[in-house]
Structure formats: C-alpha cells, structure tokens
C-alpha positions, 0 to 999 in steps of 0.5 A: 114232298120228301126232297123238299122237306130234306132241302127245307131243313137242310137249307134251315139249318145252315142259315141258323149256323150261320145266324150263329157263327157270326155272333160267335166270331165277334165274342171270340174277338172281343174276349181276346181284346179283354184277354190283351186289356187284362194282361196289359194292365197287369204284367205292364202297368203292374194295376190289374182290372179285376173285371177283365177275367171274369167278362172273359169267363163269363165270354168262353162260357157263351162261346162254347155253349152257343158253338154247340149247335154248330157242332151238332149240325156239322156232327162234329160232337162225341159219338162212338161209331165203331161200333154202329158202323157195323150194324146194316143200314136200317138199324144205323138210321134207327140206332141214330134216330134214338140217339138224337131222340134222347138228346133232344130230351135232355136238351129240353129240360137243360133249355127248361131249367136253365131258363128257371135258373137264370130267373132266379139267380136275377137278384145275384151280382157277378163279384168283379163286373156287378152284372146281374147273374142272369145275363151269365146263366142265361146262356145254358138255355139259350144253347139248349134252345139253339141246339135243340132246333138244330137236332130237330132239323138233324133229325128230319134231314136223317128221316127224309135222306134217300140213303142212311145216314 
C-alpha cells in the first residue's frame, strides 16, 4: 500500500511537470519572437511597438511563476542543507516535513489572495496592451495552485519513501 501510494504520487507529479513544461516552453519561445519583433521595430525601422515590452513582462511573469512548481518537484528551490544534514535521519525527514508544511501554508493563501486580486483588478487596463489586468494577475494563483499540488505530491512521496529523504 505504502509503495503504490509513493509510485502514485511520484508518477502524478511527474505527468503535472510535464503538463507544465510544455506550455511553459512555447511562452518562452513566444516571448523571445516578441523580444526579436520589438527590437526590430525599434533599433531598424526606428517605429517601436509599444506593446511588445510589456506582452514580454507580463510572458516572464507567467513563465517564472508557473516554473516554480517544477522547480519544487526537482528540489532545485533555495534551501539551506548544511546544516540539516547533520541532523540523524529521522529528524531530517521531520525538520523537511515542517518545512514543506509552511510552504504549503503560504501557498494556500498567495493562491487564496491571488485569486482575490486578479478579481479585482478586472476593471483594470494594461497601459500598452489594454488587456484586462486579470489575465496578468492571474498568474500568482495559478503558480500557487500548481505549486501547492506539487508540494503535496512531495510531501506524500517523503512520507511513503522506504528511506529519508
């Protein structure tokens, strides 16, 4: 029961990053096709698009947001180690194991509150794009959603792993 729990959740979270990658890969490109369009305009034919910096803010934004549930899931976020591998087995697992509780609380309410934000700011305009401030916004709940199942998934892989983690 305990190994099919840790295969479920292990093999859940890699189809998520997956799921994930792929969309993140094609706003990379396009950012870069707006970065090239945007220069080109301005540095050639000397008539900048206005709207080309700020689609490409607003792309990063989504991209690095959204990348961080991959980079929980790989572990490749910032965490102090020096100290904690020091500590025996057991404790690591526990030290671990409140860590990512508090994360999964923040998460909860930046998800929370960003859902609330993005409502509010519908009624608001992009200056350049004239988008709806919402579609921009809305990618700080998503992350936290995204990155809150992927602790999740972390955390029961941890729990169920035969040794510490």
């Amino acid at each position: 029961m305990r190994e099919k729990l840790h295969n479920n959740a292990k093999m859940i979270a890699h189809i998520l990053e997956r799921i994930t990658a792929y969309p993140l890969i094609i706003i990379g490109g396009i950012m870069v096709g707006v970065v090239l369009v945007g220069t080109f305009w301005r540095y050639v034919l000397n008539d900048p698009f206005l709207w080309t910096e700020e689609l490409a803010r607003y792309l990063m934004i989504w991209m690095a947001l959204i990348a961080a549930s991959i980079s929980l899931k790989e572990r490749e976020h910032v965490g102090i180690k020096l100290i904690i591998n020091k500590f025996p087995p057991i404790l690591k697992k526990i030290i671990r194991l409140i860590t990512q509780l508090f994360i999964l609380l923040f998460l909860y309410y930046l998800t929370k509150e960003g859902f609330a934000a993005a409502g509010r700011a519908t009624r608001q305009s992009s200056p350049a794009l004239g988008i709806s401030m919402f579609w921009p916004l809305l990618s700080v709940p998503i992350a936290g959603l995204l990155t809150g199942i992927q602790q999740i998934l972390q955390i029961i892989i941890d729990l169920t792993a035969e040794e510490a983690v």
